[in-house]
C-alpha positions as CSV (number, residue, x, y, z in Angstrom):
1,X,39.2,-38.0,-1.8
2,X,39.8,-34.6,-3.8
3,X,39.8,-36.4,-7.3
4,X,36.7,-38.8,-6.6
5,X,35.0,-35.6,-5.7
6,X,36.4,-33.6,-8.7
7,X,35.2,-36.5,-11.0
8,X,31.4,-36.0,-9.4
9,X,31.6,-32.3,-9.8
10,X,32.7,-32.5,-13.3
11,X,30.0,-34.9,-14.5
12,X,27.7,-33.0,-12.3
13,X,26.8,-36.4,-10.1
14,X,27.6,-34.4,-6.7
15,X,24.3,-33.4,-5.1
16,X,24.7,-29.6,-4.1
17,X,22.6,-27.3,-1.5
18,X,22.4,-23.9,-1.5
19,X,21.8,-22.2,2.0
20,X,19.8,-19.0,1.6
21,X,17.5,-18.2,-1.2
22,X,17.3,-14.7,-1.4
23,X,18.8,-12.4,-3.5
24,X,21.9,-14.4,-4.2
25,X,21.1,-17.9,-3.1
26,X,17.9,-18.5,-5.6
27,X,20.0,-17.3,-8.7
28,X,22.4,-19.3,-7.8
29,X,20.9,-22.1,-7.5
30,X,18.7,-21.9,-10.5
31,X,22.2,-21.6,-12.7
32,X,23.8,-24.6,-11.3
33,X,20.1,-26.5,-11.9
34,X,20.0,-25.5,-15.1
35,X,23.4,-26.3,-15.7
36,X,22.5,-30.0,-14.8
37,X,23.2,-30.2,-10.6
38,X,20.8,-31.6,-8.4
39,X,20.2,-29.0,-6.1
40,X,18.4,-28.3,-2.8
41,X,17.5,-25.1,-2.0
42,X,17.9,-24.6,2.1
43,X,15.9,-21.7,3.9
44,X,14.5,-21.0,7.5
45,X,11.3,-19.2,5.7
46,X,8.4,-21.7,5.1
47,X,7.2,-19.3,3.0
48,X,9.9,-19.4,0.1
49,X,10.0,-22.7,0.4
50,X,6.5,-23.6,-0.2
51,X,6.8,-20.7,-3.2
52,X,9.8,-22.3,-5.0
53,X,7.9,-26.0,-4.3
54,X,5.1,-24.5,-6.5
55,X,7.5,-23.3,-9.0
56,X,7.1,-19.9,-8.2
57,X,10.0,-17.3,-8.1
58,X,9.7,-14.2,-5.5
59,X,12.8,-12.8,-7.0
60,X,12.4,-10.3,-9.9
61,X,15.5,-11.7,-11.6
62,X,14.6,-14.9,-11.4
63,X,11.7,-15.9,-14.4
64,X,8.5,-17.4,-12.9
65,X,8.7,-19.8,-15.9
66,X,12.6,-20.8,-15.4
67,X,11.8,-21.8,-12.2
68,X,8.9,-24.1,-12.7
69,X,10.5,-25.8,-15.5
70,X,13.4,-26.9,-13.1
71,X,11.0,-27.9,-10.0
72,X,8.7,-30.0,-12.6
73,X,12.1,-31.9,-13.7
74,X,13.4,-32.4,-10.3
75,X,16.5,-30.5,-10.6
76,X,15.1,-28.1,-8.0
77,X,13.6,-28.9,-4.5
78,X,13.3,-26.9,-1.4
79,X,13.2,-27.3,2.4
80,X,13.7,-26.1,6.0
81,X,14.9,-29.0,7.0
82,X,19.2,-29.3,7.1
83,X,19.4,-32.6,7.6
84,X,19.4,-33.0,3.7
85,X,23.0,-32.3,4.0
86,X,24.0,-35.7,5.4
87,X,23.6,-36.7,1.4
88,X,25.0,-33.5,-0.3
89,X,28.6,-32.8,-1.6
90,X,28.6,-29.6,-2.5
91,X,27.1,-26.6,-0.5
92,X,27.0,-22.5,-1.1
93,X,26.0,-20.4,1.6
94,X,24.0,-17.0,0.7
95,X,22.8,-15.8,4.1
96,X,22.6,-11.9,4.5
97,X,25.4,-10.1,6.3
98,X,23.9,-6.6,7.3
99,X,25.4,-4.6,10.3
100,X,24.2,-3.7,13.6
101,X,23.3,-0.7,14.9
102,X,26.9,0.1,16.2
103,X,28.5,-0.4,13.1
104,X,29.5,-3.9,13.8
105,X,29.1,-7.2,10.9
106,X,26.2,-9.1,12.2
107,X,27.5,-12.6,12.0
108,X,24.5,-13.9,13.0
109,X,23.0,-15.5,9.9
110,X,26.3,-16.8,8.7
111,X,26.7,-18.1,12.5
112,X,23.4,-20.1,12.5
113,X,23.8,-21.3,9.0
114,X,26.9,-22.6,9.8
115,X,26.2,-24.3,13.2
116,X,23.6,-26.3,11.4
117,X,25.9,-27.2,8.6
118,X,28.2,-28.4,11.3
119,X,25.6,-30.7,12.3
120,X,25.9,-33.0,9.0
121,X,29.6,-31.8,7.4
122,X,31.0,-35.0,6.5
123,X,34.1,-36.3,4.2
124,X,34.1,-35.5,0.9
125,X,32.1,-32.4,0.9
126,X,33.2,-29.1,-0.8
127,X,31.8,-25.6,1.4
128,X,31.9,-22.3,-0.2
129,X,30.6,-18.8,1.6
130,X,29.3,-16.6,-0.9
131,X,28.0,-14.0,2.1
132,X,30.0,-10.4,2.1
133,X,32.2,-10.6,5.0
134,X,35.4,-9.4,6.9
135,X,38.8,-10.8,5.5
136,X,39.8,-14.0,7.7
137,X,36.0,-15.0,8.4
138,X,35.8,-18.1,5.9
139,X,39.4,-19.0,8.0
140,X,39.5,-17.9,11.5
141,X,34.7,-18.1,11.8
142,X,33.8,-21.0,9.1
143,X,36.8,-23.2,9.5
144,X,36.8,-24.2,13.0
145,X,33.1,-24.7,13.2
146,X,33.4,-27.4,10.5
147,X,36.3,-29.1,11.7
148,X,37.0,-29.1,15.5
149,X,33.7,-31.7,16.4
150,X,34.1,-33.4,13.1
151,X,37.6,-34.4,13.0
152,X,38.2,-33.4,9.2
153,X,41.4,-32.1,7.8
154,X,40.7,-29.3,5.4
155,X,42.1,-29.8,2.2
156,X,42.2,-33.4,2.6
157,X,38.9,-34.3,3.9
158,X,36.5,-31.3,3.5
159,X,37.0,-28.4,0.7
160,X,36.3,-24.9,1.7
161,X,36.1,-21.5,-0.1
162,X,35.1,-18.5,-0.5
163,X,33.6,-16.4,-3.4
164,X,32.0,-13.3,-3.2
165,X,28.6,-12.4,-4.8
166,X,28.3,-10.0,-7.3
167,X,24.6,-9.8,-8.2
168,X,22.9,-6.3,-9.4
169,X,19.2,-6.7,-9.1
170,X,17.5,-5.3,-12.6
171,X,21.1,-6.2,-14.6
172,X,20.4,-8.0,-17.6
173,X,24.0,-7.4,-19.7
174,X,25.9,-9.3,-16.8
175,X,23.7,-11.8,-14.7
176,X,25.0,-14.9,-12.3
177,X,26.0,-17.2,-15.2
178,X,28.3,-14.9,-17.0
179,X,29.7,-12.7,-14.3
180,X,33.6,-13.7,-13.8
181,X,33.4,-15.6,-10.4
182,X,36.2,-14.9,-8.0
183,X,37.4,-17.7,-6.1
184,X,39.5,-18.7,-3.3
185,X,40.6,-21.5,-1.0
186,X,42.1,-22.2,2.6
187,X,44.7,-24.5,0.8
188,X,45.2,-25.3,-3.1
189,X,43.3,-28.4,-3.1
190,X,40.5,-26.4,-1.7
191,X,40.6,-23.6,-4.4
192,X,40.9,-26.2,-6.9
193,X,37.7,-28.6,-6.1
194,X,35.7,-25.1,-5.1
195,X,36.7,-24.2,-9.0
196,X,36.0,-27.7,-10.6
197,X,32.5,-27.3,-8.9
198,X,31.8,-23.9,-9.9
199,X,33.4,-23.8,-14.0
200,X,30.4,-26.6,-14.4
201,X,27.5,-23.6,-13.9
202,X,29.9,-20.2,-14.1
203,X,31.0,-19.1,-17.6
204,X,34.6,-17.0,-15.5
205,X,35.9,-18.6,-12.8
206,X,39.0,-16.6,-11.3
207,X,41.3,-18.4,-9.1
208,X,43.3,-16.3,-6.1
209,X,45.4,-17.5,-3.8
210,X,43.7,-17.6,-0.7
211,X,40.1,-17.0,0.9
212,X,41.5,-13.4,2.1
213,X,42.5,-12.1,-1.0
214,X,38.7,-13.5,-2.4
215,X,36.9,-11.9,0.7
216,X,39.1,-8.3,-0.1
217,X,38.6,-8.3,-3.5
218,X,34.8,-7.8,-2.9
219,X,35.2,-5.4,-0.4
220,X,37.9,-3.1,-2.5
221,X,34.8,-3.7,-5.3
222,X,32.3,-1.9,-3.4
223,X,34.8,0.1,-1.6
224,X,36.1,1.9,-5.2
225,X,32.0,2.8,-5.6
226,X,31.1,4.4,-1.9
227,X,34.2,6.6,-2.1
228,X,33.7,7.6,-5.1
229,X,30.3,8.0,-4.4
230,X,31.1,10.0,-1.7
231,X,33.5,12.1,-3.5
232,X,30.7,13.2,-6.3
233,X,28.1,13.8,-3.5
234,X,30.4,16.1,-1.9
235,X,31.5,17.2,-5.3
236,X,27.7,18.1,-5.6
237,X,27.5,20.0,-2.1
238,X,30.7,22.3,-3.2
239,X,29.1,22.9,-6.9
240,X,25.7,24.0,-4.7
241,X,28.0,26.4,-2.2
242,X,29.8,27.8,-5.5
243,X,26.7,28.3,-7.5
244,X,28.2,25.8,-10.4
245,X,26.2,22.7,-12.1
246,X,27.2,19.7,-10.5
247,X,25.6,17.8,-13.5
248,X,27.2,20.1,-16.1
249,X,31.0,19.5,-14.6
250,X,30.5,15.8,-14.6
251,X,29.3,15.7,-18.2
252,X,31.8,17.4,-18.8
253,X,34.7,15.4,-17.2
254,X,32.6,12.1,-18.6
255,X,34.1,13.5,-21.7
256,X,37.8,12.6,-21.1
257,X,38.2,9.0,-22.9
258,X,41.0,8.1,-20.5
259,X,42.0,8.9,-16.4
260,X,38.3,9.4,-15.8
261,X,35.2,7.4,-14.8
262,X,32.0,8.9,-14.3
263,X,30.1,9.0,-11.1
264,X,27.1,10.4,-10.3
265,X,25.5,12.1,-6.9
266,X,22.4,11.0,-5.7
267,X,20.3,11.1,-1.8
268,X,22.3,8.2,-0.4
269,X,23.6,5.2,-0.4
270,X,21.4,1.8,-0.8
271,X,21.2,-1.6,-1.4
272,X,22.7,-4.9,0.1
273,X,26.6,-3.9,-0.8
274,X,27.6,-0.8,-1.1
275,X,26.3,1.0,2.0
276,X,27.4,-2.3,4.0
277,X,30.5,-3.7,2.9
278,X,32.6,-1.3,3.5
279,X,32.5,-0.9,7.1
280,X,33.5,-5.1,7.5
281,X,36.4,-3.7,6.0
282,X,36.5,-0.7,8.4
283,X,35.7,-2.5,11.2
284,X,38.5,-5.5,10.9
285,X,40.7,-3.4,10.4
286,X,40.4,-1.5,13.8
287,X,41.1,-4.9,15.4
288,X,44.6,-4.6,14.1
289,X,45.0,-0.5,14.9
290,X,44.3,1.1,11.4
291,X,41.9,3.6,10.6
292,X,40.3,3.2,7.4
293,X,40.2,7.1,6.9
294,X,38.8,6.9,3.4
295,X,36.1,4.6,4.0
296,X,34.8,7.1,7.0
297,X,35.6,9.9,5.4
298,X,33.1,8.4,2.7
299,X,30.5,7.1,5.0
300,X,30.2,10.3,6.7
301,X,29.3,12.0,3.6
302,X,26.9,9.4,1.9
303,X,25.0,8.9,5.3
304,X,24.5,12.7,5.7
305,X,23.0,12.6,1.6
306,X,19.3,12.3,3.2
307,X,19.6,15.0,5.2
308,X,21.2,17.5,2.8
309,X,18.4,16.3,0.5
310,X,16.0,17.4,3.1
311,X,17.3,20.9,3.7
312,X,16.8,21.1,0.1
313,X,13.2,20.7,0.4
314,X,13.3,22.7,3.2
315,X,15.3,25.8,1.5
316,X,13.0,25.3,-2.1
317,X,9.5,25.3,-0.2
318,X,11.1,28.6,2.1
319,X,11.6,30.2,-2.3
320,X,7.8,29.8,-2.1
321,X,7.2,31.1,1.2
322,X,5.8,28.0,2.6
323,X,6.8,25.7,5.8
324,X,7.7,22.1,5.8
325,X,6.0,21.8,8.7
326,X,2.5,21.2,7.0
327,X,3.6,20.8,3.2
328,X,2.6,18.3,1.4
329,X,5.6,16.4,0.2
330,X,5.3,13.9,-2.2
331,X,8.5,11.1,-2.8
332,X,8.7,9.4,-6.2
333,X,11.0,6.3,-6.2
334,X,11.0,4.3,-3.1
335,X,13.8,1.6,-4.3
336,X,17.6,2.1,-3.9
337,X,17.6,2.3,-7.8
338,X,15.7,2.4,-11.0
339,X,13.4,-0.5,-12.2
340,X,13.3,-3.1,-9.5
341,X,11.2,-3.2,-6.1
342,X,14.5,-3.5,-3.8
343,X,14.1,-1.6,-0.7
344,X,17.6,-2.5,1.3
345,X,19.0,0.0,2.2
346,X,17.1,2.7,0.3
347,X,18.2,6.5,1.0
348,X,14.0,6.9,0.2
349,X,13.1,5.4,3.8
350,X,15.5,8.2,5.5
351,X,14.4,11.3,3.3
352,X,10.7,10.0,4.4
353,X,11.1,9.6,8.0
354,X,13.5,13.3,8.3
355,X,10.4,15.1,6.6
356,X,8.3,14.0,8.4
357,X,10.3,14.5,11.8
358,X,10.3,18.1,9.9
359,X,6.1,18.1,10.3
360,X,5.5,17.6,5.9
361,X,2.8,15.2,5.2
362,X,4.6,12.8,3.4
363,X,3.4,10.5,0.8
364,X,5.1,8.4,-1.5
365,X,4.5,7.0,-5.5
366,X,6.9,3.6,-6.7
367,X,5.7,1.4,-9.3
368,X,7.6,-1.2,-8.0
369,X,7.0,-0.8,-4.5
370,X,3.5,-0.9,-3.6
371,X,4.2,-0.9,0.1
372,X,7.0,-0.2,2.4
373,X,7.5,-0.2,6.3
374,X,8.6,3.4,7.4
375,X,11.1,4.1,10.0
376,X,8.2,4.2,12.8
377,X,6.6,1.5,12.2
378,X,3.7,2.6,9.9
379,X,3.2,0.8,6.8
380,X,2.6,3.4,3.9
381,X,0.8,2.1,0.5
382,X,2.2,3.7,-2.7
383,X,-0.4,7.2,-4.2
384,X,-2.3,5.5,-6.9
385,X,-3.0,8.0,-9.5
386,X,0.5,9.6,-9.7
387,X,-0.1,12.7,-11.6
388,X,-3.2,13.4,-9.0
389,X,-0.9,13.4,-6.6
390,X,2.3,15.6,-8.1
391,X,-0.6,18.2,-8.9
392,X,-1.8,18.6,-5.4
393,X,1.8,18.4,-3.9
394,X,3.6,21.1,-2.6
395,X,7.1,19.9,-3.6
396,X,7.8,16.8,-5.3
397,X,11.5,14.9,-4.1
398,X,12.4,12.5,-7.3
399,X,14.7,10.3,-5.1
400,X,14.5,6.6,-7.8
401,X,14.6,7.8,-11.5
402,X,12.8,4.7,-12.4
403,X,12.4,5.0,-16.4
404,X,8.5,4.7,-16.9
405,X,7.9,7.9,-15.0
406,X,6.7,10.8,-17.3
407,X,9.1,13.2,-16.7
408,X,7.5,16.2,-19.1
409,X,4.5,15.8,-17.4
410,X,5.6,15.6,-13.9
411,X,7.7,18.9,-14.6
412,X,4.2,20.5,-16.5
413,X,2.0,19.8,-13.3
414,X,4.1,20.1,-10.0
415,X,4.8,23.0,-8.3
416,X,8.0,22.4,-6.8
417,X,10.7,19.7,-7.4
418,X,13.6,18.7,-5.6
419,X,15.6,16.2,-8.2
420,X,18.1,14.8,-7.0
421,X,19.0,12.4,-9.7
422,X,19.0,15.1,-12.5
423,X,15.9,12.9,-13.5
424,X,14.4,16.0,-15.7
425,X,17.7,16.8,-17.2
426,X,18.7,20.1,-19.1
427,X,15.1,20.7,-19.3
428,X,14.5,20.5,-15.6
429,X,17.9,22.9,-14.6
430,X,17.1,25.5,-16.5
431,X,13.7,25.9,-15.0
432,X,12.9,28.1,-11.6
433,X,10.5,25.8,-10.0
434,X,12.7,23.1,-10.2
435,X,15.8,22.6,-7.5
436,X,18.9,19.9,-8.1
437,X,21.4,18.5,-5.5
């Protein structure tokens, strides 16, 4: 069984189906299309669906034209339905892993996208989780579901895997096709048909051991950027109590060609990995009595950003002798980084709703965000004329140094800034009205 399905997935004969077509999941599939695979896109939203169907891409990454090219052939279909996978061999699951509330991995996604798998897993068929997780969920979550009603023996009759996604929305240097592709399986003929499948699309393909050491080396990937994250963001709250410039002493250090490598502060942490994946890690491990001190220590310091950032505001509107309660505080940048319209996660949406706890009038400007959903429910539309609005601000908060901002003139016509991304630079930190991290 393993080498008839090798031979499929080498000449690309296998019929694959990617579940979830978001972030991950459409790139994804639209490499392995265009690589020559047959594959079905898999989503519970009708409205992605029908969007990809038209050959339209809702994904900033993905090119509008890319995508219509590949529905028009037939290398790309799309659909609700999962009972398309009684005719596929080869399926990736990309379903969002975010956390509750407490703290705790919401399993819920990769639970439901699983129990319908289940429903049509049959011999012959290769399974690979792409969804951050805890180490020993592909083994002691995925496995079972897939085997105990069907009867298949993994590594004989049904291949699975795990490898972790590494996409960086607005990355152009290092996309899907030719970022190295970890890769691990619950035995050897697992890894080995997961990495047949996968070196027909993926330029890398890095072979570990097992499906733990795949689902760790994501988490120590985006564990090595919180903590040291959190290490300049503190760095930046000493620097602030010692009257030094944070930006200055990192320069600075940036300067060492060896031992060093530079990190920057900012108002938080955002986006769909690093804020997240993390605390899986934490939170497995305190099933087996370890406390992950550094990741806590780390969490408690980049989830406190938005409110330092806000007593910032505070502190420069008090240098003026005016309130927050009643300010006008404009935001510019609502997405979790420069040049794309990704809101996961965004330190924005927490500086937003504190202020306005705090009584400012809040607005908000984003070129790539026209609207967003604040913390209470209201939907807020991004200022149109941008300048306008920075003029008849009371403090501006630059929170997303997106690059087609006009810095000089944002610095000529606001009154007070709060930059917390050293967006203005020199020119910026050497003048009064203008108030860093």
């Amino acid at each position: 069984m393993k080498k008839e399905l090798i031979k499929k997935l080498e000449k690309k004969e296998a019929k694959m189906a990617v579940l979830g077509l978001g972030y991950v999941g459409l790139p994804l599939a639209v490499v392995f299309a265009e690589a020559g695979f047959d594959v079905i896109g898999i989503d519970p939203d009708a409205s992605k669906i029908d969007a990809l169907n038209k050959g339209q891409s809702y994904i900033p990454d993905v090119e509008a034209e890319v995508v219509a090219k590949l529905v028009k052939s037939g290398k790309i279909k799309a659909t609700t339905d999962f009972a398309v996978l009684k005719d596929v061999e080869a399926v990736s699951i990309c379903v969002p892993t975010p956390l509750k509330k407490t703290g705790d991995p919401d399993m819920s996604f990769i639970d439901t996208a699983t129990t319908d798998l289940a429903k049509y897993v049959h011999e012959g068929m290769v399974v690979v989780l792409e969804s951050t997780t805890y180490p020993g969920t592909t083994r002691e979550f995925i496995l079972p579901m897939l085997t105990e009603k069907s009867g298949l023996t993994v590594g004989k009759d049904l291949f699975l895997s795990f490898s972790p996604e590494r996409v960086d929305p607005g990355r152009e240097d290092f996309t899907t096709i030719n970022t190295p592709k970890v890769l691990g399986g619950i035995t050897e003929a697992c890894t080995e048909v997961a990495c047949a499948w996968y070196s027909g699309a993926i330029e890398t393909v890095v072979p570990v051991s097992s499906t733990e050491a795949a689902e760790m080396s994501k988490l120590l990937e985006n564990t090595f950027r919180m903590i040291n994250i959190g290490l300049v963001n503190e760095l930046a709250i000493m620097c602030d109590r010692l009257k030094v410039d944070v930006w200055e002493v990192i320069e600075a250090a940036a300067t060492k060609p060896f031992g060093f490598m530079k990190f920057t502060p900012g108002p938080g942490l955002g986006g769909h990995c690093i804020p997240i994946d993390p605390l899986y890690l934490s939170w497995k491990l305190k099933s087996v009595n370890y406390n992950a001190r550094f990741i806590e220590l780390a969490s408690e310091i980049n989830t406190q950003m938005p409110r330092y950032v806000v007593q910032k505001v505070q502190d420069a509107l008090n240098f003026q002798r005016k309130a927050i309660n009643g300010s006008k505080v404009l935001v510019l940048g609502a997405a979790y980084k420069p040049d794309v319209n990704d809101l996961r996660e965004s330190p924005a949406l927490d500086v937003i709703a504190l202020l306005a706890e705090k009584g400012a009038e809040v607005s908000y400007h984003d070129p790539y965000c026209p609207s967003l959903k604040a913390h209470n429910g209201e939907i807020m539309k991004s200022v149109p004329n941008l300048l306008g609005a920075v003029e008849n601000s009371d403090c501006v908060v630059i929170i997303t140094n997106h690059s087609e901002y006009e810095y000089d003139a944002i610095l000529e016509k606001a009154q007070l800034i709060v930059d917390t991304r050293n967006a203005l630079g020199k020119a910026g930190r050497k003048n009064e009205k203008v108030f860093g991290l």
